[in-house]
C-alpha positions as CSV (number, residue, x, y, z in Angstrom):
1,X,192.8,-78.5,-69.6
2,X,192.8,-78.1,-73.4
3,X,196.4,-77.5,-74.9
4,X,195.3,-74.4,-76.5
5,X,195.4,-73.3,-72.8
6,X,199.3,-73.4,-72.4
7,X,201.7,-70.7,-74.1
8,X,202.9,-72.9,-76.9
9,X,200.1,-71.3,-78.6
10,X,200.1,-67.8,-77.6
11,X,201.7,-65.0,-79.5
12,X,205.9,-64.7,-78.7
13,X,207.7,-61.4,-79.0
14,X,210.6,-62.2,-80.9
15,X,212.5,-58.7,-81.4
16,X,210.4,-56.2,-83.0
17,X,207.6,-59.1,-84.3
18,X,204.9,-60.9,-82.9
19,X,204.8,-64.8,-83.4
20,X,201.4,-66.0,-83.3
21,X,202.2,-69.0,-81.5
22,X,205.2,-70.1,-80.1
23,X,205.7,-73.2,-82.9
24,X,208.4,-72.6,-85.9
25,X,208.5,-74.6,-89.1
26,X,212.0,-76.2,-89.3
27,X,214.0,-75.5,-92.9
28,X,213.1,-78.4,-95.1
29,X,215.1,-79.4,-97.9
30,X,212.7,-80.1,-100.8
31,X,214.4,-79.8,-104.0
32,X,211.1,-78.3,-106.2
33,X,213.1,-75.2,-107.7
34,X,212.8,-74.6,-111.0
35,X,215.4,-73.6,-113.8
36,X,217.7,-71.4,-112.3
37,X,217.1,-72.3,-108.7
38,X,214.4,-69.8,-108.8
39,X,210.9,-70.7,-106.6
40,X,208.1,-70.8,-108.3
41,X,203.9,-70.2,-107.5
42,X,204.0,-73.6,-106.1
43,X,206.2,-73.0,-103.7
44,X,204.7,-70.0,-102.6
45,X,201.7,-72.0,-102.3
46,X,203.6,-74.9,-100.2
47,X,204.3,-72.7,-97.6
48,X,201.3,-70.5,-97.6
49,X,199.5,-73.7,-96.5
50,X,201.3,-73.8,-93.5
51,X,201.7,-70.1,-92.3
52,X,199.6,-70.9,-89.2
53,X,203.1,-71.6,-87.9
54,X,204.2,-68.6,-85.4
55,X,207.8,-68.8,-87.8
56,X,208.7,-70.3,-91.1
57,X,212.2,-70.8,-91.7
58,X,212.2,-71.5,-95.2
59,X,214.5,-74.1,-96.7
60,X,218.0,-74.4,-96.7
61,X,218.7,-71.6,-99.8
62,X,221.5,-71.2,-101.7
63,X,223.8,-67.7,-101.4
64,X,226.0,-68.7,-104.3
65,X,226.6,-71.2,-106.9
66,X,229.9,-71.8,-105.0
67,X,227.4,-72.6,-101.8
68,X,225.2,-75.3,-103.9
69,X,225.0,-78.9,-102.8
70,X,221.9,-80.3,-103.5
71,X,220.5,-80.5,-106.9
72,X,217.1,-78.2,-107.5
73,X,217.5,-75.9,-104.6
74,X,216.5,-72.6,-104.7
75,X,218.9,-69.4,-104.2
76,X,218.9,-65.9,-103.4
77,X,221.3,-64.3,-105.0
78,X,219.6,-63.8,-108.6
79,X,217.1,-60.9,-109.8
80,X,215.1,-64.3,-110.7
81,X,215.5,-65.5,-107.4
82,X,214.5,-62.7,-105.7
83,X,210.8,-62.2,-108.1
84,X,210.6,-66.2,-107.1
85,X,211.1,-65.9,-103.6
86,X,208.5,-62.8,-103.5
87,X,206.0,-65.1,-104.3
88,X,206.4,-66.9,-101.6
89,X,206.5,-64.0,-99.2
90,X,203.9,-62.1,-100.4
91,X,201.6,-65.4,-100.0
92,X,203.0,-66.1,-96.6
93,X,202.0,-62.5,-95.4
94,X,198.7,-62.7,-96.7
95,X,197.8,-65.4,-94.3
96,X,199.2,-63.1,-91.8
97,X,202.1,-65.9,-91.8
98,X,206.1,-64.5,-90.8
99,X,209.3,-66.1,-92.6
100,X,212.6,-66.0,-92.7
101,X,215.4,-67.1,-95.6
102,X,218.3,-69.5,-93.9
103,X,221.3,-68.9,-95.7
104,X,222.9,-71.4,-97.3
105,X,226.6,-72.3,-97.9
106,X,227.4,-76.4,-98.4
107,X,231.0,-76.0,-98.5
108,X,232.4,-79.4,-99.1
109,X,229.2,-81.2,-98.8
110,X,228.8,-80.9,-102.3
111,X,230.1,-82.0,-106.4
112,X,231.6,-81.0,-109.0
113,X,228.8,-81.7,-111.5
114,X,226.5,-78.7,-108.8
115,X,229.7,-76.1,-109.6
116,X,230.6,-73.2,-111.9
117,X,233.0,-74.6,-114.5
118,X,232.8,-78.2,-112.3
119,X,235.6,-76.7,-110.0
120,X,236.1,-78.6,-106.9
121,X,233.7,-77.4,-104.0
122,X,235.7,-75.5,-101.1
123,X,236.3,-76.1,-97.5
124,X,238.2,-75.0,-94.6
125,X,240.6,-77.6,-95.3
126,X,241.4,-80.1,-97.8
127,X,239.6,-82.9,-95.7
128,X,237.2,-85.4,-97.5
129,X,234.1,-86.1,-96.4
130,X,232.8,-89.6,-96.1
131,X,229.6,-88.6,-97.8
132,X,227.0,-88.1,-101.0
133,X,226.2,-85.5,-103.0
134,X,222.4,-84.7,-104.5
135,X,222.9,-84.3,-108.1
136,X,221.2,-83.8,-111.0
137,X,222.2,-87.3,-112.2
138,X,221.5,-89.1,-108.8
139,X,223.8,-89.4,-105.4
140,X,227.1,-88.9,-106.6
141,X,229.9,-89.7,-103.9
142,X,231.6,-86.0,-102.7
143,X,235.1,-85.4,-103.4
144,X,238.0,-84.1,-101.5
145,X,237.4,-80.3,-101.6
146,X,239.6,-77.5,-101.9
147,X,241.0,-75.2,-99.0
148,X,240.2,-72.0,-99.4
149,X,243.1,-69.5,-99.7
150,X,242.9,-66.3,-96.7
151,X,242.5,-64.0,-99.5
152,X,239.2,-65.5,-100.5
153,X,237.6,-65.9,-97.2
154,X,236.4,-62.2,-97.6
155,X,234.5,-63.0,-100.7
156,X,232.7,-65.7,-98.9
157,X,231.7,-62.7,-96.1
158,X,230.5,-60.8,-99.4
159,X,228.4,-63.9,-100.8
160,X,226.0,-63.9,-97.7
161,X,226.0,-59.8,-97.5
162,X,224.9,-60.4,-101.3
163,X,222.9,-63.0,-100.3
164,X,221.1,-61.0,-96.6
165,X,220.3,-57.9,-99.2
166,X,218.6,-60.0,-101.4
167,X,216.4,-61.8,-99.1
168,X,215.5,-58.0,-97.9
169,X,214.3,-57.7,-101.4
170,X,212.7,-60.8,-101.8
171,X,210.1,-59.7,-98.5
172,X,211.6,-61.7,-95.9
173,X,211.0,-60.9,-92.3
174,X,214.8,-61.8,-91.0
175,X,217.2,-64.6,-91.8
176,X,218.7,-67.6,-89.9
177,X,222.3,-68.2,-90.9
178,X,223.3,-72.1,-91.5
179,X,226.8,-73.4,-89.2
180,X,225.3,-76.5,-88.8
181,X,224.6,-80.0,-90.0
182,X,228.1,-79.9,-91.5
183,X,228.6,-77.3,-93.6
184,X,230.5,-74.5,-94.7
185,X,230.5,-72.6,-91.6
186,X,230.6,-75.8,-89.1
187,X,233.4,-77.0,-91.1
188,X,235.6,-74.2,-89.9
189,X,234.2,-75.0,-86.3
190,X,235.0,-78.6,-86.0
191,X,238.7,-79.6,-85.2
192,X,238.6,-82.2,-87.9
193,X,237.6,-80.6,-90.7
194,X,239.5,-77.2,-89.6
195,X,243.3,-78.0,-90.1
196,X,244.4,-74.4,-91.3
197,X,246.8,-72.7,-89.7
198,X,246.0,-69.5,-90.3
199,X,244.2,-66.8,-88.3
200,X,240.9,-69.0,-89.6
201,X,242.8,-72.4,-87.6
202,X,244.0,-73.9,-84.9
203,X,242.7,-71.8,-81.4
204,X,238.8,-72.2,-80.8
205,X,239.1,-68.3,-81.3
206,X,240.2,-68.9,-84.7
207,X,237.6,-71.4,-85.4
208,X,234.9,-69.3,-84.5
209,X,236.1,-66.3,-86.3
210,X,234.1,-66.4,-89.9
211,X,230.9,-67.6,-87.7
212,X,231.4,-64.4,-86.0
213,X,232.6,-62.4,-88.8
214,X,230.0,-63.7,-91.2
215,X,227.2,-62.8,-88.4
216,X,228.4,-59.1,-87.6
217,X,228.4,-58.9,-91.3
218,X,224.6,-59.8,-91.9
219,X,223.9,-57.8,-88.6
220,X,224.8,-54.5,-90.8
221,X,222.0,-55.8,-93.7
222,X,219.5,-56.5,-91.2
223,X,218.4,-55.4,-87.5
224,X,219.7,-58.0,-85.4
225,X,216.8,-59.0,-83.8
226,X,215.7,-60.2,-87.3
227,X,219.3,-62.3,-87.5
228,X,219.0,-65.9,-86.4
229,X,222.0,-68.6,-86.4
230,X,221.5,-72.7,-86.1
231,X,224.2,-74.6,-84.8
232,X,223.9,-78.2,-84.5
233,X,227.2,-78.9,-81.8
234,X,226.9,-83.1,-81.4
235,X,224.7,-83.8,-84.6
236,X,227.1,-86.5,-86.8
237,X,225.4,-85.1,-89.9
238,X,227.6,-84.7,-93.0
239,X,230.4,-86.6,-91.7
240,X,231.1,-84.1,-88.9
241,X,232.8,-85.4,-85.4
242,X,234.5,-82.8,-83.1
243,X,236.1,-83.6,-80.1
244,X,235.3,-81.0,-77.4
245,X,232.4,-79.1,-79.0
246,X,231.2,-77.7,-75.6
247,X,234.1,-75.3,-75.5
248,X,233.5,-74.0,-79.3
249,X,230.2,-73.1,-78.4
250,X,231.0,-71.5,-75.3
251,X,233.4,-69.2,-77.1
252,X,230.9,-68.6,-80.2
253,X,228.2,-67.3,-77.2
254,X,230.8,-65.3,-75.8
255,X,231.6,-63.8,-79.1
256,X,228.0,-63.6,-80.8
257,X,226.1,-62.3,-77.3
258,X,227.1,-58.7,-78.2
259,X,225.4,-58.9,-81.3
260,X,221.6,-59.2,-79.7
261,X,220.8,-61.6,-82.3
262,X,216.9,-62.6,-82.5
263,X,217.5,-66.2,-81.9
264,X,219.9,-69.3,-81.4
265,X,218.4,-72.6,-83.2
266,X,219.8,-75.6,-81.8
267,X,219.8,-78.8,-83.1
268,X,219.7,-80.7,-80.2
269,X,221.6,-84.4,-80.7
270,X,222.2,-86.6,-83.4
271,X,219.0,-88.4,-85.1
272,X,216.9,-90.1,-83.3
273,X,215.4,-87.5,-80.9
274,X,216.4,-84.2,-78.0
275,X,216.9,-87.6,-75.6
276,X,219.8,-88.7,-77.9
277,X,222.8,-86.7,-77.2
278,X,226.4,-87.2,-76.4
279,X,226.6,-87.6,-72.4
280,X,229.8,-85.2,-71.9
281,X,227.1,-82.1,-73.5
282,X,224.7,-80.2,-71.4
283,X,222.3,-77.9,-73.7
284,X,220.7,-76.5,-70.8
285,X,224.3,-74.9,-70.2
286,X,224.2,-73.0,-73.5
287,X,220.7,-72.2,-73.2
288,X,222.2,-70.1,-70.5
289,X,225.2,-68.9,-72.1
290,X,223.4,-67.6,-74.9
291,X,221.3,-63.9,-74.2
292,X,219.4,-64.9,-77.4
293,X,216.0,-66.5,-77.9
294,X,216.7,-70.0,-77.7
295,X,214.9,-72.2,-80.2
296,X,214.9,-76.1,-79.9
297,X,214.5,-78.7,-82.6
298,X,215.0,-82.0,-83.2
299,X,212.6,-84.9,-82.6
300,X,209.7,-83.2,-80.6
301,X,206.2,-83.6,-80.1
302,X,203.7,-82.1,-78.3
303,X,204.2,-83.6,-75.0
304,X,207.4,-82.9,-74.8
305,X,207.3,-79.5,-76.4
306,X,204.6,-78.8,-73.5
307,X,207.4,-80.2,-71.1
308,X,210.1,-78.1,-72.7
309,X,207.8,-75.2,-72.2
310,X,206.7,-76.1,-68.5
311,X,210.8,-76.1,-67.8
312,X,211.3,-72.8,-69.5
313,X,214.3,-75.3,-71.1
314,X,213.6,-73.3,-74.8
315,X,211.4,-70.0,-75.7
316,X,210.5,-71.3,-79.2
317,X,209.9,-75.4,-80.3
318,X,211.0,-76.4,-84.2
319,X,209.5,-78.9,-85.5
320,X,210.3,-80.2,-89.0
321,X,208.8,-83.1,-91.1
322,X,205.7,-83.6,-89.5
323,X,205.0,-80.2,-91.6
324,X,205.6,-82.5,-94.3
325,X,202.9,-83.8,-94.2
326,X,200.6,-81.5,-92.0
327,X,200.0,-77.8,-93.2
328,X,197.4,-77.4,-90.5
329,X,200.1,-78.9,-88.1
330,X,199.6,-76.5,-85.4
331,X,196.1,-76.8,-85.4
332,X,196.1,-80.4,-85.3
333,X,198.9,-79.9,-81.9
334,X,196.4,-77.4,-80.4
335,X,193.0,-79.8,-80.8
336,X,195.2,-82.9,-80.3
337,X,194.4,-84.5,-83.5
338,X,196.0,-87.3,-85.4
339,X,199.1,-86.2,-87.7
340,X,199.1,-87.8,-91.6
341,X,202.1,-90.0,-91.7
342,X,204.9,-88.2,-94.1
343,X,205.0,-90.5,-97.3
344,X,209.2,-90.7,-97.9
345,X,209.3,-91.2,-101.4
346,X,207.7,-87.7,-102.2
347,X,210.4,-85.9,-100.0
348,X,212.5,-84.8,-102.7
349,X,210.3,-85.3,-106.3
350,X,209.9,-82.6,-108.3
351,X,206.1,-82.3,-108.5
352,X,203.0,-81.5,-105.7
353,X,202.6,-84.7,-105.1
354,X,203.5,-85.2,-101.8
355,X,204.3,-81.5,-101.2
356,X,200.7,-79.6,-101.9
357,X,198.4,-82.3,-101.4
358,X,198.4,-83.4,-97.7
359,X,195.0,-83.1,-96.8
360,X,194.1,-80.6,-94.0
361,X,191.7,-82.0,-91.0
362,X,187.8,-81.9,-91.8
């Protein structure tokens, strides 16, 4: 039986679009903005080459200055952003290609050196993170941030309203909202970077409340069937550790259900694989506590995408650097042939080396 056979490569209904295949392109981090974190032709040319993908999420993007942690990532919050980013839309439709724009807030995964004025990044707490920041100047070691007061916290629902309308601008098909891998939003989450003992603290229904508050907000900017989340419960990425995260998550699904979001991307275990995860965490058990699309990532390949499928474990398989280095990935999954190896030290250059030049299969 040839793999094109099974329905990891037929069309998906996700909401009010059609997938062609059932295969999404992970957010990639690649730091190639140009002045003004504004996208550029090249870009728009990186991820046209691989819009054979049923989804694109693009990379992690920026909704504020205040959200920036990585040098030479792109935002969408700017006029400039917005004509950059329709480049890359435009060329993504005309290969019949679909994308979304995951919005992006770092919150204490960040530096000074990436901030307005170099004022201190903010968190949910004062709590420093045992971690690096991407600047301009190199990795520069991240500092304690700053709490952020109650009466700023609606400013930070405005920044990804700002940011949703923009993306809407900019040609987007939807967005997928960013509480994971130890940001802004998973820092409220997580018990240990959550100390506040405000209506933001303490109670998981406090922790959870500018997840949900955040997504009802970007539900009002977009349909919500073009509104997708990732949450990454057990990854250790960023310095993030939380004790019982089963019962957060339970309680976001409980909270976020109502809101018939498109899809739930979970990052499934720490790196290393799916098969790595923390033994007292059962996936499956959200997959069925969410009413969303659920959409697995981390570590897969084909067989066990085909498996994942065959279990009806996930509706939609991510599937992140060996894009990298394959813009005819799906292709190469469907016909079975050999990926390029992903070259490291072009991961985060500022050229098309090792961005525009993978070959494509002959």
């Amino acid at each position: 039986m040839k793999n094109s056979e099974f329905d990891l490569f037929q069309p998906f209904k996700l909401g009010p679009l059609v997938l062609k295949n059932r295969i999404v392109m992970a957010p990639l981090t690649r730091s190639r903005a140009s002045f003004g974190d504004v996208p550029t032709e090249m870009n728009a040319d990186y991820y046209a080459q691989r819009a054979s993908a049923g989804l694109i999420i693009s990379e992690a993007t920026n909704i504020s200055q205040q959200g920036k942690g990585y040098a030479f990532t792109p935002g969408i919050y700017t006029q400039d952003q917005i004509a950059g980013w329709k480049l890359v839309t435009n060329a993504v439709h005309k290969k019949d290609g679909l994308i979304f724009c995951q919005l992006w807030h770092v919150g204490r995964i960040s530096h000074p050196s990436l901030q307005k004025n170099n004022e201190l990044p903010v968190s949910a707490s004062a709590v420093k993170p045992n971690q690096q920041a991407f600047t301009e100047s190199g990795m520069q070691d991240c500092v304690t941030p700053r709490a952020l007061e109650l009466i700023e916290i609606p400013e930070i629902i405005e920044q990804y309203i700002h940011a949703s309308k923009c993306a809407k601008e900019a040609g987007f098909d939807g967005v997928e909202i960013h509480a994971a891998n130890g940001y802004l939003l998973q820092q409220f989450l997580g018990e240990k970077t959550n100390l506040r003992n405000d209506i933001y603290g303490g109670s998981v229904e406090n922790r959870v409340r500018l997840v949900v508050e955040v997504t009802k907000a970007v539900c009002q900017i977009w349909e919500s069937h073009r509104v997708g989340i990732r949450l990454s419960p057990v990854t250790p990425a960023n310095d993030m550790d939380e004790d019982n995260p089963m019962e957060t998550y339970l309680q976001l699904a409980q909270e976020l259900n109502p809101m018939k979001l498109g899809y739930v991307h979970f990052v499934e275990g720490a790196t290393g694989g799916p098969r790595n995860i923390r033994p007292d965490f059962d996936f499956h058990k959200l997959h069925r506590a969410f009413d969303a699309v659920y959409m697995a990532n981390n570590g897969y390949d084909l067989k066990l995408a085909l498996e994942t499928r065959k279990h009806g474990d996930a509706e939609l398989i991510c599937f992140g650097r060996p894009f990298i280095s394959n813009p005819d990935f799906v292709e190469r999954l469907k016909e079975n042939i050999p990926l390029t190896p992903l070259d490291p030290t072009t991961l985060y250059t500022r050229g098309r080396e090792g961005y525009t030049d993978y070959p494509r299969m002959t």
